[in-house]
N, C-alpha and C positions, 0 to 999 in steps of 0.2 A: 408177391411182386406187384406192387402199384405200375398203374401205368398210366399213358395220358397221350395226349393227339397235340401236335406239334401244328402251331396256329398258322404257319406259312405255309406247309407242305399236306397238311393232313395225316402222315403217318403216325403209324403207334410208336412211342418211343418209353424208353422209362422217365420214372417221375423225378429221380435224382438229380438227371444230366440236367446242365445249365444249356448248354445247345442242342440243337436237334443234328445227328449223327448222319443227318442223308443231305438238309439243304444247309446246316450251320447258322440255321435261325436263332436267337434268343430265345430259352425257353421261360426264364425267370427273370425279372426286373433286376440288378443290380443296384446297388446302391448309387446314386448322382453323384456330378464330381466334385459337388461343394462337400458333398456328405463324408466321400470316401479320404477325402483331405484335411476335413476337418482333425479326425483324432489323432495323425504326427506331429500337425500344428499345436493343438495343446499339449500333448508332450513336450513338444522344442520348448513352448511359453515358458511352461512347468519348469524343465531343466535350466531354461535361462534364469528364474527365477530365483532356485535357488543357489546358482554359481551368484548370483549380486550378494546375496545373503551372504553366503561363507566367506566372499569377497570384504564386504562391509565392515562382517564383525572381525577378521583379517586387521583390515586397518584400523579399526577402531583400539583394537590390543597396540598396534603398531604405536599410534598417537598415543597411549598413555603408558608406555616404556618410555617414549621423546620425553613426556612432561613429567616423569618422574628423574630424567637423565640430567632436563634445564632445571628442577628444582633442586638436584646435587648441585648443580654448577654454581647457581644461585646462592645458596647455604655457604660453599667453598671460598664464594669470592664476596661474602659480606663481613664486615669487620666484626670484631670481638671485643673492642676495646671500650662494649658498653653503649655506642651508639647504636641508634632503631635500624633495625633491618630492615631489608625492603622487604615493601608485602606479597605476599605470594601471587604467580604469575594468576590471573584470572581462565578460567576452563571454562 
């Protein structure tokens, strides 16, 4: 059993406790509260990050269903009768 002396009050306490059990001193530094905040906030980041991504490539399939829906439309409504088609929509 470790043990250790509690820097407010003097008594012996164990080395484990984070407070002292008689006057409820700190017995160990705890992490800051930039520190302890820090790693949910890069989590969130992280998570926002990749919902844009999946969001993205989302629409990006989205837009090239459109542009292959307006080049049917296109094709449909250009004549046959030997005259130039029009040129393909630019992407």
């Amino acid at each position: 059993m470790k043990l250790d002396f509690c820097p407010s009050c003097a008594r012996i306490v164990l080395r484990g406790f984070g407070y002292c059990p008689y006057c409820g001193a700190a017995l160990r530094a705890g992490p800051g509260f930039e520190e302890a905040l820090r790693e949910p906030f890069e989590r969130l980041a992280g998570m926002q990050a990749d919902f844009r991504g999946r969001k993205i490539g989302e629409l990006l399939l989205e837009l090239e269903t459109l542009e292959a829906e307006i080049d049917e439309i296109v094709r449909a409504l250009s004549p046959d009768d030997g005259e130039r088609s029009p040129a393909p929509l630019p992407r």
